[in-house]
Backbone atoms as SQL, in Angstrom:
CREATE TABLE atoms (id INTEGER PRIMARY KEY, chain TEXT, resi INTEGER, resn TEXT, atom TEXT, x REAL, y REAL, z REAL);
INSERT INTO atoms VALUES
  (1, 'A', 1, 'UNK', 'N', 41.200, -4.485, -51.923),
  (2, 'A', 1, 'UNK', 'CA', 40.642, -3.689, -52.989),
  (3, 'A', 1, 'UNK', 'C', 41.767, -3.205, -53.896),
  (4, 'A', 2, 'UNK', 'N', 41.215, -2.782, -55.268),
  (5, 'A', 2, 'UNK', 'CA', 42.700, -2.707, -55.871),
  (6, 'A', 2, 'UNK', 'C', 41.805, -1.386, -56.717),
  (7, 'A', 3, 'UNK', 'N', 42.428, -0.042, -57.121),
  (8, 'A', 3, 'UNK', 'CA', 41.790, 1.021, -58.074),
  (9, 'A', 3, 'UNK', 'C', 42.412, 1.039, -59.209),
  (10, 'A', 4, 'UNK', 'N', 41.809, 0.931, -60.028),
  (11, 'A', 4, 'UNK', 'CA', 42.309, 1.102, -61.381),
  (12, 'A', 4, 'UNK', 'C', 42.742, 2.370, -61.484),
  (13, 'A', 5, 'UNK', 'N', 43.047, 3.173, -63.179),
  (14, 'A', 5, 'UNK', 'CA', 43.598, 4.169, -63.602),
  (15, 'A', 5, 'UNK', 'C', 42.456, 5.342, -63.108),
  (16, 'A', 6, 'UNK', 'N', 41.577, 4.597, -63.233),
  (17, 'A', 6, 'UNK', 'CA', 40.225, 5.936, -63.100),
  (18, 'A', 6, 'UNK', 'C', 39.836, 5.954, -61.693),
  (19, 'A', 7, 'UNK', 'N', 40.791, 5.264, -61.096),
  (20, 'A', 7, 'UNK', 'CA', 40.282, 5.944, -59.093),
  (21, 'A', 7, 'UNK', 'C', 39.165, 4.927, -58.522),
  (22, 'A', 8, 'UNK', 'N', 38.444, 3.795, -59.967),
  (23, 'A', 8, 'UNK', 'CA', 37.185, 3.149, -59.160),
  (24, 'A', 8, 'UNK', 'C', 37.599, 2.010, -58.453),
  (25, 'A', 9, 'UNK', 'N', 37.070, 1.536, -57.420),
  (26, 'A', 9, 'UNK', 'CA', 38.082, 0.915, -56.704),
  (27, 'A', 9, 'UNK', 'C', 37.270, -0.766, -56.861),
  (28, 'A', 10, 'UNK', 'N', 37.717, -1.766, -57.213),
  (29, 'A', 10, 'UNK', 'CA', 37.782, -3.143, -57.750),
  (30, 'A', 10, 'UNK', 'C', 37.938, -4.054, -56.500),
  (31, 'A', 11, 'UNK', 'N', 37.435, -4.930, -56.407),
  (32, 'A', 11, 'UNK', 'CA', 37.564, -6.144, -56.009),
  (33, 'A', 11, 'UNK', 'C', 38.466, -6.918, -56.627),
  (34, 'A', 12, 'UNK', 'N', 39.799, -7.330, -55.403),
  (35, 'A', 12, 'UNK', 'CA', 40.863, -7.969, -56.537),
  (36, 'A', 12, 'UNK', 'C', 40.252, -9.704, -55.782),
  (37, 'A', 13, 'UNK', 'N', 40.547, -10.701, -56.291),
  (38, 'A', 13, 'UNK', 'CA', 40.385, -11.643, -55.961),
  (39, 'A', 13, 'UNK', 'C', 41.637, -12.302, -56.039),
  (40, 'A', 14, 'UNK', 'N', 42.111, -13.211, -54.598),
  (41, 'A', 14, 'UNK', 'CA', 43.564, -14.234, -54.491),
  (42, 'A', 14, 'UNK', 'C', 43.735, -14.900, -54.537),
  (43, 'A', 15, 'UNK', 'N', 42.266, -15.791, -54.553),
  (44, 'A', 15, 'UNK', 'CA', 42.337, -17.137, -54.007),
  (45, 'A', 15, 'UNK', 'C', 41.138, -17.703, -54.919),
  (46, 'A', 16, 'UNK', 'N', 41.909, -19.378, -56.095),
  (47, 'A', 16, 'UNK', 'CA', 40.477, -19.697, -56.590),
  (48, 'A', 16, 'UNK', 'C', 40.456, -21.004, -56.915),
  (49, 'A', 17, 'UNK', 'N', 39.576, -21.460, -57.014),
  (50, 'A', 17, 'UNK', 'CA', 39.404, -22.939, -57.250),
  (51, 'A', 17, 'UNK', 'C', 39.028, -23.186, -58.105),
  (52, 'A', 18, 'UNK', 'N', 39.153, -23.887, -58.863),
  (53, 'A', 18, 'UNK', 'CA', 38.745, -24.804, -60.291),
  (54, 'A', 18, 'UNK', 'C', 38.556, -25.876, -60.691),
  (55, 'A', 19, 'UNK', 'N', 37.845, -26.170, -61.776),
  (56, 'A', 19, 'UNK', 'CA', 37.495, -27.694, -62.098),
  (57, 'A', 19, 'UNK', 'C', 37.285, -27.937, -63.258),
  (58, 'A', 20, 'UNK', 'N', 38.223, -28.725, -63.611),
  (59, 'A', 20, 'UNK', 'CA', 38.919, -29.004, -64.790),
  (60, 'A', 20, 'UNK', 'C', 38.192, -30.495, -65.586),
  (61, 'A', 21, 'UNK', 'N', 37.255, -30.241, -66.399),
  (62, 'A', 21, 'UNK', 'CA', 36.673, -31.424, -66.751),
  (63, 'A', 21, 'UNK', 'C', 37.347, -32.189, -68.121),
  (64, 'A', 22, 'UNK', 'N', 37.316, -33.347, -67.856),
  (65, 'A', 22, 'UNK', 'CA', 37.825, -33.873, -69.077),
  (66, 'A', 22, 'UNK', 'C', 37.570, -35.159, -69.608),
  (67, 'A', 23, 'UNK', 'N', 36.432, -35.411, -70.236),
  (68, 'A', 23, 'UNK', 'CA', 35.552, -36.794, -70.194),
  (69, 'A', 23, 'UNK', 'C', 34.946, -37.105, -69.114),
  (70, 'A', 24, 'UNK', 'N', 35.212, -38.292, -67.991),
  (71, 'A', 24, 'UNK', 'CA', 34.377, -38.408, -66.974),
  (72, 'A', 24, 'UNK', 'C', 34.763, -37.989, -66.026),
  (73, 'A', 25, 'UNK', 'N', 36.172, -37.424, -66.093),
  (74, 'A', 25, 'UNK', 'CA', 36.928, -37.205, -64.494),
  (75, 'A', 25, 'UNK', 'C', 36.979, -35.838, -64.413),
  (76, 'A', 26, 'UNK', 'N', 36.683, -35.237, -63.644),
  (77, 'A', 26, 'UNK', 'CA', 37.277, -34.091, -62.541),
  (78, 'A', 26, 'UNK', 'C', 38.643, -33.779, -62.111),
  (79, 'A', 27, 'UNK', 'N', 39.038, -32.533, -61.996),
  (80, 'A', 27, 'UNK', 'CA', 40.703, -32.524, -61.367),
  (81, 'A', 27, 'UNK', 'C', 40.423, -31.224, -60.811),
  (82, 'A', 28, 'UNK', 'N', 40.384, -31.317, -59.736),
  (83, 'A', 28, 'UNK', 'CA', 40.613, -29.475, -58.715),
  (84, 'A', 28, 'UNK', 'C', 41.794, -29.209, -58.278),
  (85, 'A', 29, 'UNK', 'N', 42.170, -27.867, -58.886),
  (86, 'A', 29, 'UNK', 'CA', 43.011, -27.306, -58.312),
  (87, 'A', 29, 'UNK', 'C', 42.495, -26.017, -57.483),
  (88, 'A', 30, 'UNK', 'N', 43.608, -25.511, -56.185),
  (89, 'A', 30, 'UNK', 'CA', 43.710, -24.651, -55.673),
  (90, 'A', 30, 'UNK', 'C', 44.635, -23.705, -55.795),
  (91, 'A', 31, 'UNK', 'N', 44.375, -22.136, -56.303),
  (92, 'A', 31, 'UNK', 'CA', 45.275, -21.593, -56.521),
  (93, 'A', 31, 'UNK', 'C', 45.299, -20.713, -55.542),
  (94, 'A', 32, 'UNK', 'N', 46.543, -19.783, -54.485),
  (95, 'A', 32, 'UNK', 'CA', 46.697, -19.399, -53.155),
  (96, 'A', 32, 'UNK', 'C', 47.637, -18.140, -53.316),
  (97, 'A', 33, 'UNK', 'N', 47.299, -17.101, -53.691),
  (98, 'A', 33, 'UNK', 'CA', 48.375, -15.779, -53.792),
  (99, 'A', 33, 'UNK', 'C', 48.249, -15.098, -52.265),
  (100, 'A', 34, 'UNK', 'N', 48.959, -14.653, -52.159),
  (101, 'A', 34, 'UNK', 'CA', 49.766, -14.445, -50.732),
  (102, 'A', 34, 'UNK', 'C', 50.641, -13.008, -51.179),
  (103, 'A', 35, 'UNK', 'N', 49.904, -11.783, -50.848),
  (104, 'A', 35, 'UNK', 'CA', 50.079, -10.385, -50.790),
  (105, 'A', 35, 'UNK', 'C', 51.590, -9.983, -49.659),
  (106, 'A', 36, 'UNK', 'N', 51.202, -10.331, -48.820),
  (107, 'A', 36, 'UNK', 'CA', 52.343, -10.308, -47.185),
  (108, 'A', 36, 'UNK', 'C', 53.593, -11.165, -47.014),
  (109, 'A', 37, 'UNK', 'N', 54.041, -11.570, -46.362),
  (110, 'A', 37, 'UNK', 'CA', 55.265, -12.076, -46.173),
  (111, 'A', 37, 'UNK', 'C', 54.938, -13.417, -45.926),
  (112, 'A', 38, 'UNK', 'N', 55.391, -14.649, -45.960),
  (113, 'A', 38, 'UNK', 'CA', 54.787, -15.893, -45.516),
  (114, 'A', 38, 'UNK', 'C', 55.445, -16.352, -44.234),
  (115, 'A', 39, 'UNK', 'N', 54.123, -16.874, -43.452),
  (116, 'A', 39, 'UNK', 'CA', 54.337, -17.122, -42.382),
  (117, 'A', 39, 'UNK', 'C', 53.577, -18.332, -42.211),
  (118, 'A', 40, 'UNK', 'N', 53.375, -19.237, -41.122),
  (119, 'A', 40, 'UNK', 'CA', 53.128, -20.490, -40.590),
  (120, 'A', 40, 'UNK', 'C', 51.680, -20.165, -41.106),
  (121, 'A', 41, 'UNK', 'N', 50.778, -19.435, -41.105),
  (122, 'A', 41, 'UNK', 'CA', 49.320, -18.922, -40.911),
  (123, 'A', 41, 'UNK', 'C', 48.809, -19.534, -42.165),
  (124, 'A', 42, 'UNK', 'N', 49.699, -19.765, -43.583),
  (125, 'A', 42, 'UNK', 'CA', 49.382, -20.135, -45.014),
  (126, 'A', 42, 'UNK', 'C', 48.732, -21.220, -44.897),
  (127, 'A', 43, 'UNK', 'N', 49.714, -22.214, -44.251),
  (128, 'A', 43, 'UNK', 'CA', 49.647, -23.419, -44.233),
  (129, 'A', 43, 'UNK', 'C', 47.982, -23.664, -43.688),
  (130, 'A', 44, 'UNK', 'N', 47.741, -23.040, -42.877),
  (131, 'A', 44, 'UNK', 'CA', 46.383, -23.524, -41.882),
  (132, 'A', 44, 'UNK', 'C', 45.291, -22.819, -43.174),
  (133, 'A', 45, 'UNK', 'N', 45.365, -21.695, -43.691),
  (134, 'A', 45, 'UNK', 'CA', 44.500, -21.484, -44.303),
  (135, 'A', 45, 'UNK', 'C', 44.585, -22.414, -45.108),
  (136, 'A', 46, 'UNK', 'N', 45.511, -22.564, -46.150),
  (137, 'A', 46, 'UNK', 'CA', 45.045, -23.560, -47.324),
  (138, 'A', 46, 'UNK', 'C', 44.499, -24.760, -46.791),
  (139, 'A', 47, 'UNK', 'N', 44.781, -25.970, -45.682),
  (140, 'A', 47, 'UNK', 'CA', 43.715, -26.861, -44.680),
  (141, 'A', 47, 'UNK', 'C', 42.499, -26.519, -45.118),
  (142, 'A', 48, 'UNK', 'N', 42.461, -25.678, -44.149),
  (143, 'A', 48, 'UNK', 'CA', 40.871, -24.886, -44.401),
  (144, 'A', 48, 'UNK', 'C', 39.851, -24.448, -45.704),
  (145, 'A', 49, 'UNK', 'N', 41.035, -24.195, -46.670),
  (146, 'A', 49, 'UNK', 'CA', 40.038, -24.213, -47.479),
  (147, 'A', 49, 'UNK', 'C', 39.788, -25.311, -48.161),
  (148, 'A', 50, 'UNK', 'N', 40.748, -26.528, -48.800),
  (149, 'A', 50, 'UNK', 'CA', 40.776, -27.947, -48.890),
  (150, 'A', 50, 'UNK', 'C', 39.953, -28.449, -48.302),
  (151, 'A', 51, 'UNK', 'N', 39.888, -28.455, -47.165),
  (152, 'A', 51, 'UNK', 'CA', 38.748, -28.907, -46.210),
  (153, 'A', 51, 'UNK', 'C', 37.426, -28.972, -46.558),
  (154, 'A', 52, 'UNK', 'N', 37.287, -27.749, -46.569),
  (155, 'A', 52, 'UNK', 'CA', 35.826, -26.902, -47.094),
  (156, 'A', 52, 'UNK', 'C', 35.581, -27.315, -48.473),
  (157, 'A', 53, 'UNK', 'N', 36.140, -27.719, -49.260),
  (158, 'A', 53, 'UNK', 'CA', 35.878, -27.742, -50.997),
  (159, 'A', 53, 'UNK', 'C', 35.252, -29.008, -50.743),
  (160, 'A', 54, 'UNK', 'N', 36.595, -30.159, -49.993),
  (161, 'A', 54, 'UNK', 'CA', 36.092, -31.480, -49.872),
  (162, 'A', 54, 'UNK', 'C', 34.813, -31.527, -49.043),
  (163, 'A', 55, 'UNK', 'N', 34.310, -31.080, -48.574),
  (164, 'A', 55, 'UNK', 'CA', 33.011, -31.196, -47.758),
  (165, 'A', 55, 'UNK', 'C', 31.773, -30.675, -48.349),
  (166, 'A', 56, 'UNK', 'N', 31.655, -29.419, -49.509),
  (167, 'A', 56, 'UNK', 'CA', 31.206, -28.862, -50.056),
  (168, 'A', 56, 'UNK', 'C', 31.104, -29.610, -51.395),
  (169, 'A', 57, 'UNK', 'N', 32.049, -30.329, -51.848),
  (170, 'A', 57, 'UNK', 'CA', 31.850, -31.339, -53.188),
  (171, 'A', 57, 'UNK', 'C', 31.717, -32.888, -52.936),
  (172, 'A', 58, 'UNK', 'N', 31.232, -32.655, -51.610),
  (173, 'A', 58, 'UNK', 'CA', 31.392, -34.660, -50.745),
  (174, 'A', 58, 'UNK', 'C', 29.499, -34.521, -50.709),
  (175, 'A', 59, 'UNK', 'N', 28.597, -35.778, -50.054),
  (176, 'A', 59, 'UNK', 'CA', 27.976, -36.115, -50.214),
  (177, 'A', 59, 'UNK', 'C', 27.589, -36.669, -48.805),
  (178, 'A', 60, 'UNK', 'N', 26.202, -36.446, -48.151),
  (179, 'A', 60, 'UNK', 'CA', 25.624, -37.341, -47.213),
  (180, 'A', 60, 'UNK', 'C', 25.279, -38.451, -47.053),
  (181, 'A', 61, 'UNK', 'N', 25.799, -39.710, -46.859),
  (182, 'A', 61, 'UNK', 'CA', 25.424, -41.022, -46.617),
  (183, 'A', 61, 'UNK', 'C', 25.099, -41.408, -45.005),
  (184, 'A', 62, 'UNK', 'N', 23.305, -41.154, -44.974),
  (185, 'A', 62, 'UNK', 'CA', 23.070, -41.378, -43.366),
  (186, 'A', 62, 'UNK', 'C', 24.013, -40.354, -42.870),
  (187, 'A', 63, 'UNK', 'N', 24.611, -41.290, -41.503),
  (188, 'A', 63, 'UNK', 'CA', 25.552, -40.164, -40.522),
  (189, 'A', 63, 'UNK', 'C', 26.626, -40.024, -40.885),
  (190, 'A', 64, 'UNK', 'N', 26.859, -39.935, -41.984),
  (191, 'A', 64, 'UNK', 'CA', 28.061, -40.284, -42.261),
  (192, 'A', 64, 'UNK', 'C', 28.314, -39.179, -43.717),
  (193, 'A', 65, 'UNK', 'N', 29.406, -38.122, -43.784),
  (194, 'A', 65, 'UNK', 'CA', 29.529, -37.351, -44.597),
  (195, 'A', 65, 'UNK', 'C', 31.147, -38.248, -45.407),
  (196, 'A', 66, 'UNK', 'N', 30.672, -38.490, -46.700),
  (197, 'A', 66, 'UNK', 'CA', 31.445, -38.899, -47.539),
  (198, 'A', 66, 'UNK', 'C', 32.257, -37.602, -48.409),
  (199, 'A', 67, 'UNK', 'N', 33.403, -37.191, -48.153),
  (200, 'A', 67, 'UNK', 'CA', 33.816, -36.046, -48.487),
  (201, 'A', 67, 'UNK', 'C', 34.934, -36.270, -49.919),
  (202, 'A', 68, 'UNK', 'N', 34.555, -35.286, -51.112),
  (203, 'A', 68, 'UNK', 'CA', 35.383, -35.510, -52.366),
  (204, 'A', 68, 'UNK', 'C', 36.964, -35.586, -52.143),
  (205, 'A', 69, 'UNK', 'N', 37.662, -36.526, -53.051),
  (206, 'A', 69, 'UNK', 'CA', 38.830, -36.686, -53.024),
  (207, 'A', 69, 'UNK', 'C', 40.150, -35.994, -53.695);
């Protein structure tokens, strides 16, 4: 949480994803701010969320989950 000048207290956001259109193609980026000291723990989150985008912007074929690139 982050308070502004007037004490109300805000939702800061760290972490965001985007999608960058430009004629027919797509380009995602991940952007990853890191408040604390860096430690091994970054690495696994950003996985995780990569992970999740590609699975979340991928597609069901039968048994088979075709995940964005």
């Amino acid at each position: 949480m982050m308070r502004s000048e007037r004490h109300l207290e805000q939702k800061k956001i760290t972490d965001s994803h985007l999608e960058i259109l430009s004629g027919e193609e797509t380009s995602g980026y991940h952007m990853e701010c890191e408040s604390g000291a860096y430690d091994d723990s970054l690495l696994v989150k950003l996985f995780e969320y990569v992970t999740q985008i590609a699975v979340d912007c991928g597609e069901a074929k039968g048994l088979v989950q075709a995940v964005a690139a």
